[in-house]
C-alpha positions in Angstrom: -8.1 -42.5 17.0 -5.6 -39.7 17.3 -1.9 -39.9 15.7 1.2 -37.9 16.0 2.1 -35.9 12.8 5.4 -34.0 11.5 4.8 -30.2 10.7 7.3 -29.4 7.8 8.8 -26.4 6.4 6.9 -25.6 3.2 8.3 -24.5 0.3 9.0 -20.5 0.9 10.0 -20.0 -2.8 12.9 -18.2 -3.6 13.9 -18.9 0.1 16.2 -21.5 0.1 17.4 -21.1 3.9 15.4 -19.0 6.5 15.9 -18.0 10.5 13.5 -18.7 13.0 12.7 -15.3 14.6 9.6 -15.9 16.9 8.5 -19.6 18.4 4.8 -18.7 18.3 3.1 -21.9 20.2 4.6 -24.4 23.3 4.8 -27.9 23.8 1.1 -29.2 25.3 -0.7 -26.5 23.6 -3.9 -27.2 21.5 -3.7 -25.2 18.1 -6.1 -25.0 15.2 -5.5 -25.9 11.8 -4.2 -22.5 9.9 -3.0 -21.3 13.4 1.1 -19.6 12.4 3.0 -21.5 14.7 6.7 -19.6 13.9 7.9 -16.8 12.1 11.1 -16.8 9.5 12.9 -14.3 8.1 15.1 -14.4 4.4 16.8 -11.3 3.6 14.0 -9.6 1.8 10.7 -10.8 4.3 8.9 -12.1 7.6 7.0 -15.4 6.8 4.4 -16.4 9.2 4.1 -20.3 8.8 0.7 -22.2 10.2 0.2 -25.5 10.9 -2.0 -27.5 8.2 -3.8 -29.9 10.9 -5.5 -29.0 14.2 -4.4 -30.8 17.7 -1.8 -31.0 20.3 1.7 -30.1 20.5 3.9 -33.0 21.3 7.3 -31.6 20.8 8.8 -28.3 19.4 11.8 -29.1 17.2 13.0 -25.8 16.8 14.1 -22.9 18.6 15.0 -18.9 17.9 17.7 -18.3 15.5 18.1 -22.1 13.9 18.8 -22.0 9.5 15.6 -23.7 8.6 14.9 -24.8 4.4 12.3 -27.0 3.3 10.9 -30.1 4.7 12.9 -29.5 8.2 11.0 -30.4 11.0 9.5 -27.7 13.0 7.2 -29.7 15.7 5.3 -32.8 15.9 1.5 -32.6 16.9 -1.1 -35.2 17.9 -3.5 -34.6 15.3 -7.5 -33.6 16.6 -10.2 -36.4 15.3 -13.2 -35.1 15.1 -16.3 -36.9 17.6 -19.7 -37.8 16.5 -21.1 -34.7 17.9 -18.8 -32.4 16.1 -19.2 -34.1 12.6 -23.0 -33.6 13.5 -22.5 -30.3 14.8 -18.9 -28.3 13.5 -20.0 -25.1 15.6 -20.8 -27.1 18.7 -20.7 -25.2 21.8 -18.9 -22.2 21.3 -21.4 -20.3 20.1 -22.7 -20.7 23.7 -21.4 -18.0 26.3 -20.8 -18.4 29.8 -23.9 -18.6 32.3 -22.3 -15.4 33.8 -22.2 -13.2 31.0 -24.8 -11.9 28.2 -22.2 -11.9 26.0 -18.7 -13.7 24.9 -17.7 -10.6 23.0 -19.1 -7.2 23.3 -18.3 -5.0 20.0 -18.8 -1.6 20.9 -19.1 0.9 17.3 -20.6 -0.6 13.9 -17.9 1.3 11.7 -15.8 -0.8 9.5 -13.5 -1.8 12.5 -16.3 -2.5 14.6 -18.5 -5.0 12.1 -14.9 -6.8 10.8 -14.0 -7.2 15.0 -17.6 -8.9 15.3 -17.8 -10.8 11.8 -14.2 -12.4 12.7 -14.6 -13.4 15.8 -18.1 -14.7 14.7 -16.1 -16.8 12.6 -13.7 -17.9 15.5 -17.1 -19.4 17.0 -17.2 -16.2 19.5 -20.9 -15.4 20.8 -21.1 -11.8 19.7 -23.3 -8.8 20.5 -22.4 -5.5 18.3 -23.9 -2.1 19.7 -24.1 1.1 17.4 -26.0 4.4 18.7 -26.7 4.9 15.0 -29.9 3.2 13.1 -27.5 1.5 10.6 -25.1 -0.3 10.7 -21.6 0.9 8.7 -20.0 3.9 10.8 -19.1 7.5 9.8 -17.1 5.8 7.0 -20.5 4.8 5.3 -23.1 7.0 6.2 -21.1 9.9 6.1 -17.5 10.3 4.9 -16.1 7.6 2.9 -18.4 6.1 0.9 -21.0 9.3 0.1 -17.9 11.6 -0.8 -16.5 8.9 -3.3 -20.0 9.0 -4.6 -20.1 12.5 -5.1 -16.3 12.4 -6.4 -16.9 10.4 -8.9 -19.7 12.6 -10.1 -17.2 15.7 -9.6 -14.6 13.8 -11.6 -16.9 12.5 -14.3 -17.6 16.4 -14.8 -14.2 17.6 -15.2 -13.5 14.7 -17.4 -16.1 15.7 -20.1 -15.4 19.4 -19.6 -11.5 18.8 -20.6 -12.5 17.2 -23.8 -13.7 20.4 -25.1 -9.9 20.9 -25.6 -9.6 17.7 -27.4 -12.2 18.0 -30.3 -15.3 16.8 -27.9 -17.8 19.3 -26.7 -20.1 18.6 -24.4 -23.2 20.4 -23.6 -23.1 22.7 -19.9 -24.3 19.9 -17.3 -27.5 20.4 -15.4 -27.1 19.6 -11.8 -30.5 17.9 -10.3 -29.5 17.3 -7.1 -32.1 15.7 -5.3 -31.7 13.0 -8.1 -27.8 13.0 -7.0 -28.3 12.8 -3.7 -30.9 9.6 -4.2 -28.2 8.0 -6.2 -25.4 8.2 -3.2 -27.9 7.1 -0.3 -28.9 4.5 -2.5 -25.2 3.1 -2.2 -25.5 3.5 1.2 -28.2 1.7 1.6 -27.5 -1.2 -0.4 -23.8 -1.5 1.2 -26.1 -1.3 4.7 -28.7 -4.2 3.9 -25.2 -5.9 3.1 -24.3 -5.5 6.5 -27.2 -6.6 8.1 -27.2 -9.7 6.0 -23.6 -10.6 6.6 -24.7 -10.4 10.6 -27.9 -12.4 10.8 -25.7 -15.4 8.1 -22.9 -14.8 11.2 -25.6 -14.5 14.1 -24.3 -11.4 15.5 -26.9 -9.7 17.3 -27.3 -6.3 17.0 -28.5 -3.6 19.5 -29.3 -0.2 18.8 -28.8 2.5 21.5 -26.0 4.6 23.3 -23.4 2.3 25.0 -21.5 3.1 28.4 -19.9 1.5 30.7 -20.6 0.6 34.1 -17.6 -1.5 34.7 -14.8 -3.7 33.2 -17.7 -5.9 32.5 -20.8 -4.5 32.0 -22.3 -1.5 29.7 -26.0 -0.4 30.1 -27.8 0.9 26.6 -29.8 4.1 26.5 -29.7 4.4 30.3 -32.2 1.1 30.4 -30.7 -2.2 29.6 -27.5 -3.5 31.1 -25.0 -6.4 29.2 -22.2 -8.0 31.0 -19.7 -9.1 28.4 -16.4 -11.9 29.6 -14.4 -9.5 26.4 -15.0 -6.3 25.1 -13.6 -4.8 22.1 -13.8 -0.4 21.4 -14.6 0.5 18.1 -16.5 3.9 18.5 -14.5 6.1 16.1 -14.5 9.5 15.9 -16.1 12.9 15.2 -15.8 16.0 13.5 -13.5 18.8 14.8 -14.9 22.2 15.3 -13.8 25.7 16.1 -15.2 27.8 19.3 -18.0 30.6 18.9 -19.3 29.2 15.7 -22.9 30.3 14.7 -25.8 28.2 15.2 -27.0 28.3 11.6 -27.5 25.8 9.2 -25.3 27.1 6.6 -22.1 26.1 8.5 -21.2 22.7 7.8 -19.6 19.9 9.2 -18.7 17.3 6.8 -21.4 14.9 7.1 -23.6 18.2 6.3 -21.7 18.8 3.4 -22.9 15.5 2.0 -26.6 16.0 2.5 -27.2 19.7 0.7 -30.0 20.3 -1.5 -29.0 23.0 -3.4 -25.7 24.1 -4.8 -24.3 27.2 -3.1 -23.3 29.8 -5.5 -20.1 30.5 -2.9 -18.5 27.9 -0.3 -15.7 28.8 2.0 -13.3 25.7 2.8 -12.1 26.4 6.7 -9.6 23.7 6.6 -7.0 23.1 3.9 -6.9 19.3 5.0 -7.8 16.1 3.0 -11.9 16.1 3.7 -12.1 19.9 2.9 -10.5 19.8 0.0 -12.3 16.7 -0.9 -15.5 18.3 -0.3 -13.9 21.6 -2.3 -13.2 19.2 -5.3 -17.0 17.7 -5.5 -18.7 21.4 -5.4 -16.3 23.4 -7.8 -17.5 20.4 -10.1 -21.2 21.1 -9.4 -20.5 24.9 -9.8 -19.6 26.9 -6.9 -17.2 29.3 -6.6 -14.6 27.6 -4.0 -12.2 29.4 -1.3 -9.9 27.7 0.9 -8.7 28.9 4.3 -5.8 27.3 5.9 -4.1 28.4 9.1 -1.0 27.1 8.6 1.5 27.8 5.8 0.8 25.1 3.0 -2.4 22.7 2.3 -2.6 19.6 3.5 -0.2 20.1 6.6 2.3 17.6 7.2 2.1 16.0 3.3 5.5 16.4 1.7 5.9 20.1 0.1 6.4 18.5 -3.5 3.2 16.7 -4.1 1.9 19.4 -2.5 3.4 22.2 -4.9 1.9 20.5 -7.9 -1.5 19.9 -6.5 -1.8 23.7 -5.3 -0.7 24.8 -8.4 -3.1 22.6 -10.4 -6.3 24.2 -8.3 -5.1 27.8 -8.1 -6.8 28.5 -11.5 -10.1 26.6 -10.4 -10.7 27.9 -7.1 -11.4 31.3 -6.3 -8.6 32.1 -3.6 -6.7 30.0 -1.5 -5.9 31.6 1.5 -3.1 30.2 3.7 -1.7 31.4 7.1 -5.3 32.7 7.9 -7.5 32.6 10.6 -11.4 33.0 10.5 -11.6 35.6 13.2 -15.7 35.7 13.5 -18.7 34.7 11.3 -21.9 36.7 11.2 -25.3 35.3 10.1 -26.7 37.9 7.8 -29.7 38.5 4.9 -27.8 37.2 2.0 -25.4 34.9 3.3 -22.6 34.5 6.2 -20.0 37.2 6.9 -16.4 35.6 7.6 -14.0 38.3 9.2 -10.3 37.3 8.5 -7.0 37.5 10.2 -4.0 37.4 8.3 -1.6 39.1 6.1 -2.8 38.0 1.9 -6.7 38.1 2.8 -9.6 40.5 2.9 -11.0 41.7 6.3 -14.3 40.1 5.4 -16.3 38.6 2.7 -19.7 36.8 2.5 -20.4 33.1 1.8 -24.0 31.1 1.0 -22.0 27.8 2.7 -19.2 27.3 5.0 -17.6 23.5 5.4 -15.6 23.9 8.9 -13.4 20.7 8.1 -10.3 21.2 11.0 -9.8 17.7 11.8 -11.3 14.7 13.7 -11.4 14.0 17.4 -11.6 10.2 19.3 -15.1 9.2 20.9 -13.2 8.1 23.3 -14.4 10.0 26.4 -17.8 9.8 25.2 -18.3 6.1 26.8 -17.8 6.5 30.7 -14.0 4.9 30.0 -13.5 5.6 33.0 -15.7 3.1 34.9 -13.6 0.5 33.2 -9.9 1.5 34.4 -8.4 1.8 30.8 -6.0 4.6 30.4 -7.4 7.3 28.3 -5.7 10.8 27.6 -7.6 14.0 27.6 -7.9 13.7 23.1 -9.6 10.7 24.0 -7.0 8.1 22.4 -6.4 4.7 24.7 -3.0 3.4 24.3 -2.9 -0.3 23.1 -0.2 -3.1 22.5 0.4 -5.2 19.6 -2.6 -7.7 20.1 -4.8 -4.2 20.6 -5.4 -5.0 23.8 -5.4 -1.4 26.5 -4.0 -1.9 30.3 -7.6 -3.9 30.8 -6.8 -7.4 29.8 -10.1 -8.2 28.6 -10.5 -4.4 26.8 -9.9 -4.1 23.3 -9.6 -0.8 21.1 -9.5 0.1 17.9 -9.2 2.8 15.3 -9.5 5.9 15.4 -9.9 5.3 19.4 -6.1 4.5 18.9 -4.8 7.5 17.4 -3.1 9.1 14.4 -4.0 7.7 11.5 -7.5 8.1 11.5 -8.4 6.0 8.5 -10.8 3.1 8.6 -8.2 0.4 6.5 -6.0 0.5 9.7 -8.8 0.0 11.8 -10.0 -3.2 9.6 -6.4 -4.5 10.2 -6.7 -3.8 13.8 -10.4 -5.3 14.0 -9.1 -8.7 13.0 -6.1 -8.8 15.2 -8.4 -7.9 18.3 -10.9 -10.3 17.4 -8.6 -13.4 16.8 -6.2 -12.3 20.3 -10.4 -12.4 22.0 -11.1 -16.2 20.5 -7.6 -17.6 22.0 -5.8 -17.3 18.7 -1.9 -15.5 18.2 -2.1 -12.7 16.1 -0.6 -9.1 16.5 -0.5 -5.7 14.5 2.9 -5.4 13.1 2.0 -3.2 9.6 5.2 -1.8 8.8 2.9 1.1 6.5 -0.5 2.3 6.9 -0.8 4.3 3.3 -2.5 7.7 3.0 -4.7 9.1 0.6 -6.1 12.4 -0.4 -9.1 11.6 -3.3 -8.8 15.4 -4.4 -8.3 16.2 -8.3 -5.7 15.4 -8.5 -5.1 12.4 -6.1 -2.3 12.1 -3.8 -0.9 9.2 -2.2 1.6 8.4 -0.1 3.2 5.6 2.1 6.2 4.4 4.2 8.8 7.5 5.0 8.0 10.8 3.9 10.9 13.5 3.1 9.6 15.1 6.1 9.8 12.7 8.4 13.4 11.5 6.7 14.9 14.9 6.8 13.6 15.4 10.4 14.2 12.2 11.9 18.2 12.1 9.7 17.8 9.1 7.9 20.1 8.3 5.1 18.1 7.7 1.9 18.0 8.4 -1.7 14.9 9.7 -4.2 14.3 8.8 -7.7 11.3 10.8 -9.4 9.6 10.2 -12.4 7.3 12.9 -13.9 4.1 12.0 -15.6 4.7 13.8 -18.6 6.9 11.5 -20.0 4.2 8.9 -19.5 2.3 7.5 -22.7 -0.5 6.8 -20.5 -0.6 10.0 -18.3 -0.6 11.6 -21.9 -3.6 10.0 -23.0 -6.1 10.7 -20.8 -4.4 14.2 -20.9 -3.1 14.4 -17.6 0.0 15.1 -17.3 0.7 16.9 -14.2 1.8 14.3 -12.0 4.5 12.1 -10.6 5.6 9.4 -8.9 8.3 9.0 -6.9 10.0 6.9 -4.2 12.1 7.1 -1.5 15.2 4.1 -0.9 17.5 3.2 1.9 20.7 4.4 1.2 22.7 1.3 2.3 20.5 -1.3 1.6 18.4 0.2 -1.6 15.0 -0.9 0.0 12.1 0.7 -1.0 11.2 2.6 3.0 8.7 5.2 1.2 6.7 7.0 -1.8 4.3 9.3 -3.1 2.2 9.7 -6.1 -0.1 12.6 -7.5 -2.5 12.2 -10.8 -5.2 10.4 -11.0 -6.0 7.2 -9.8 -3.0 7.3 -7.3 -4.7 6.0 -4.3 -5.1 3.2 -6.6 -1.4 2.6 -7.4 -0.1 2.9 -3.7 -0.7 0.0 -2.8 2.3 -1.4 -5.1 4.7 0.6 -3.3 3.1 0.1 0.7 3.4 -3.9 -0.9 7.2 -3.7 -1.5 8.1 -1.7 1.6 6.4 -4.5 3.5 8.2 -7.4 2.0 11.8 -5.2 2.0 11.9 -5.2 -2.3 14.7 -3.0 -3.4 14.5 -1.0 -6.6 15.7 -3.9 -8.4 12.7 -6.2 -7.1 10.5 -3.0 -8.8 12.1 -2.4 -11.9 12.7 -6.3 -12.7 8.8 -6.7 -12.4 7.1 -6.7 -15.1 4.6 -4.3 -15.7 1.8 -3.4 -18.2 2.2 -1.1 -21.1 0.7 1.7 -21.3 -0.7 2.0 -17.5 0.2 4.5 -14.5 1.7 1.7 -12.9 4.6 1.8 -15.2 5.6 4.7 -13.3 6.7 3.2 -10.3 8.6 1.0 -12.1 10.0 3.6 -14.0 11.0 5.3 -10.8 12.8 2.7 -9.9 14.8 1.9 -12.8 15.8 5.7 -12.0 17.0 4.6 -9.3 19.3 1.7 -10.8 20.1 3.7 -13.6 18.5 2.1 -16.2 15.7 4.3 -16.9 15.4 4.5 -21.2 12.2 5.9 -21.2 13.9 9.4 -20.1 17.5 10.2 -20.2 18.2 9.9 -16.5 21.7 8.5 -16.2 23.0 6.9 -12.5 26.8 6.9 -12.2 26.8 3.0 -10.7 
């Protein structure tokens, strides 16, 4: 028998009073149990709150803008009893898609945006059907960026470490570089992160279909030219591919960075064409395993767009590693020859040519987009490939979801994650948007570099009012002890409010310490919330709350005074 119950406000913690900002659900509606039915706001964050039962609205007893605190009201619901059939069978039929359609959901790409879209709405009870052209599951990200280059990082970085020690009173013998034995190692990772996918499908009962995808209509893709699937939803997940640059050779020693990952034999010389994060990741594991590295960037500074401080210290760290670093240069022309490739140069600080065993072309990524007959479907797609998308991640096709690096700038697969779980709860019924306030960045070079929220560039350009507090790793105890010193970490504040809106980090392990900082931006902490907290002694971590002291002015740990 079914019974009307109260939905309360919780207790929100330090939030004695909160607004209503959003009403998420109306009177009549059927809602499931964790479902957020509003949103409130305090003065430092956004609470979603969910409903604790399953059922029916009866009545809303709230509306936008009312001063909620705890145990108020917000709507009362007739509470969902479960029938025989359901207690016998919890899944019951929704695993069952309509008598019109192959599929409920169609999941286009097996990247890490394309199996977390399927596995969620798998989880919702959505029939789902998950296409990848590739024989494994996992994406680029897997196979061949993200996982394999940390691999190979960690080698790099495990090298570097025992070479510094000579310094310290440890010497280590020169390290002999098998690298069929290395390479075995990485796609063993791979591999045993793909079986994981597989598994994590067949326990979910997504099927999986291997083959080319494209589209025939707004409901309908056919596979590898041969077999057609007509889908109710569909959500875009195909990613991305490597950049290139016109008139390169057809030779196997220029490289794209999935090729990079694969060689069997150390190049004595590598040239870097591309002074972005993957080429300079890439430069990073093979000046490790011995090659002589140079770097070619077109543009004035590595790492375009990062802010020119981080920046400064990093180049400076690899100038005395790398062979040259060569920055508003073109390559002009490469020539196959006997004993190598022959790169002719354009610019003003370069030679006119010089030879190379390897060359990594790494300028960049472009969206799959236009690789899928998009246009058979009616969603809006530009010429880069990138579909334009709402909050819910659904494009101008209401039953068309994309997501990733289909979306645009970032291109990083933890925003396509995000995205993959809001798309595949909006598909099952559910409310859910993508409102990140940050998506953090990070280079895994040596040294790392990290960065989230508002840059100085984009501050300075954009004229907003803020302040900086820096604090350099050399007057770290831990930084000192694992003799790195070179670093620093440093955030950016609101000038009226003194909310954290940005920061950057370079040493080691900073992609690891981000998150802190992309944390506090999203729940509006001020340096006070930072430097108040807590933290470990003697860790990295200390630093951002160091840096925020700074900002308050009471920093002990260097003499760093703040005229309050």
């Amino acid at each position: 028998m079914s019974k009307n119950k109260k939905i309360l406000v919780p207790d929100l913690g330090d939030f004695e009073n909160v607004e209503v900002t959003e009403v998420l659900v109306n009177a009549g509606q059927k809602i499931e149990k964790n479902e957020n039915i509003i949103t409130v706001e305090s003065d430092k964050a956004s609470i979603d709150i969910p409903s604790d039962i399953s059922g029916t609205i009866v009545s809303i007893n709230v509306n936008k803008g009312d001063i909620l605190k705890k145990d108020d009201q917000i709507l009362l619901i007739k509470e969902k009893t479960k029938n025989r059939q359901e207690k016998e069978n919890p899944k019951n039929l929704k695993n069952k898609s309509s008598l019109m359609h192959d599929s409920e959901l169609l999941v286009l790409g097996a990247g890490p945006g394309g199996y977390t879209a399927a596995f969620r709405a798998a989880d919702l009870g959505m029939n789902v059907t998950l296409v990848e052209r590739s024989p494994t599951l996992g994406g680029v990200c897997l196979n061949e960026g993200c996982i394999p280059s940390k691999a190979l990082l960690h080698a790099a970085n495990v090298i570097e470490q025992t070479s510094a020690m000579k310094d310290h009173g440890i010497k280590f013998s020169n390290p002999k570089i098998e690298m069929k034995k290395l390479m075995t190692w990485k796609q063993g990772i791979i591999s045993k992160l793909n079986s994981g996918l597989v598994d994590l499908s067949k326990k979910r009962n997504v099927k999986i279909i291997t083959g080319n995808a494209q589209f025939q209509s707004d409901n309908s893709v056919v596979i590898d030219n041969k077999k057609v699937i007509k889908f109710e939803k569909c959500i875009i997940a195909v990613g991305s591919e490597s950049a290139t640059i016109p008139g390169l050779p057809d030779d196997d020693r220029v490289l794209d960075s999935s090729k990079a990952l694969e060689l069997e034999k150390v190049p004595s010389k590598m040239l870097i064409v591309g002074g972005g994060i993957i080429g300079l990741e890439m430069a990073c594991v093979y000046h490790a395993l011995g090659s002589e590295i140079t770097v070619v960037e077109l543009t004035d500074s590595l790492m375009p767009g990062t802010d020119s401080d981080l920046v400064k210290i990093y180049t400076k760290f690899i100038r005395d590693r790398y062979k040259d670093i060569y920055l508003k240069t073109k390559v002009g022309k490469i020539q196959p020859v006997k004993n190598g490739l022959k790169v002719f140069f354009e610019g003003n600080d370069c030679p006119k040519t010089a030879t190379y065993d390897n060359i990594l072309v790494s300028v960049g990524r472009k969206s799959n987009g236009n690789q899928i007959n998009i246009e058979k479907t009616g969603v809006a797609c530009d010429q880069r490939g990138i579909i334009k998308v709402d909050k819910q991640m659904r494009t101008n096709i209401d039953n068309i979801f994309a997501i990733g690096d289909l979306t645009g700038d970032p291109m990083l697969a933890h925003k396509a994650t995000h995205q993959a779980k809001v798309a595949a709860e909006v598909a099952s019924g559910k409310k859910s948007s993508f409102d990140a306030r940050v998506i953090p960045s990070v280079a895994y070079t040596d040294p790392e570099i990290a960065w989230v929220g508002v840059t100085e560039n984009q501050a300075k350009s954009d004229g907003i009012d803020y302040e900086k507090s820096r604090f350099p790793w050399a007057a770290s105890g831990r930084s000192l002890a694992i003799g790195r010193d070179e670093g620093f970490t440093k955030l950016l504040f609101e000038k009226e409010t003194d909310r954290v809106i940005g920061g950057g980090i370079i040493g080691p392990y900073a992609g690891d310490l981000i998150s802190e900082v992309a944390l506090a931006i999203e729940m509006g902490a001020d340096a006070a919330d930072i430097g108040m907290t807590v933290h470990p002694h003697p860790t990295l971590s200390e630093t951002i709350a160091f840096s925020a002291e700074a900002q308050e002015g009471i920093l002990t740990d260097l003499y760093m005074p703040k005229n309050n």
